[in-house]
C-alpha positions as CSV (number, residue, x, y, z in Angstrom):
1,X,-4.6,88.4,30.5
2,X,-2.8,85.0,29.2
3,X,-0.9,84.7,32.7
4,X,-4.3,85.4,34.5
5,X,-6.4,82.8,32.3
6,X,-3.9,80.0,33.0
7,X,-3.5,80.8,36.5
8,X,-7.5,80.1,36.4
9,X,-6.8,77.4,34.3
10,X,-4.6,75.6,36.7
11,X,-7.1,75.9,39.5
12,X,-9.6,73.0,37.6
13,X,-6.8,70.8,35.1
14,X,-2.8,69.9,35.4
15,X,-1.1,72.3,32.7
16,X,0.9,70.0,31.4
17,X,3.0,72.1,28.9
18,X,2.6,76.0,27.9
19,X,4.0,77.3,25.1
20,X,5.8,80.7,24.3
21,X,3.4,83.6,23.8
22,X,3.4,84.7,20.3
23,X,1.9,87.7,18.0
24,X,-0.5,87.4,15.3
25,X,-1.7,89.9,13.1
26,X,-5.1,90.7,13.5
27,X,-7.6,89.5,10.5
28,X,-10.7,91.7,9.8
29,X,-9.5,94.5,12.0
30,X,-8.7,98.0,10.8
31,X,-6.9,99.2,13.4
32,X,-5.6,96.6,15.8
33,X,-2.8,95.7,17.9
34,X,-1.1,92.6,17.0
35,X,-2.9,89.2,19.2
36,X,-0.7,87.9,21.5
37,X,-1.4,84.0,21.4
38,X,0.0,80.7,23.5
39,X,-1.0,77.3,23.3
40,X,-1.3,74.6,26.4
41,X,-1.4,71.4,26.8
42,X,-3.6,70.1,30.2
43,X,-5.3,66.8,31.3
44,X,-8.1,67.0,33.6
45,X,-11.3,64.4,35.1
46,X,-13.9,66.8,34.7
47,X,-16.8,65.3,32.6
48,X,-17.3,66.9,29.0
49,X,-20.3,68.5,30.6
């Protein structure tokens, strides 16, 4: 799902820089897998709107 959401991603904005994917433990859950998480960095011109 991460690799499919910036490949969208990169279809509107410039990914500038992508982190590593890490895990995070759920919070709430019971019974969870751990979250996998990454962060990116993009510019874009699309409005706000």
């Amino acid at each position: 799902n991460l690799t499919r959401a910036l490949t969208l991603l990169s279809k509107k904005v410039k990914l500038e820089k992508i982190s590593a994917i890490y895990e995070t433990e759920p919070v709430g859950y019971k019974v969870q897998p751990l979250f996998l998480n990454l962060v990116c960095q993009m510019s874009t011109n699309l409005s706000p709107e």
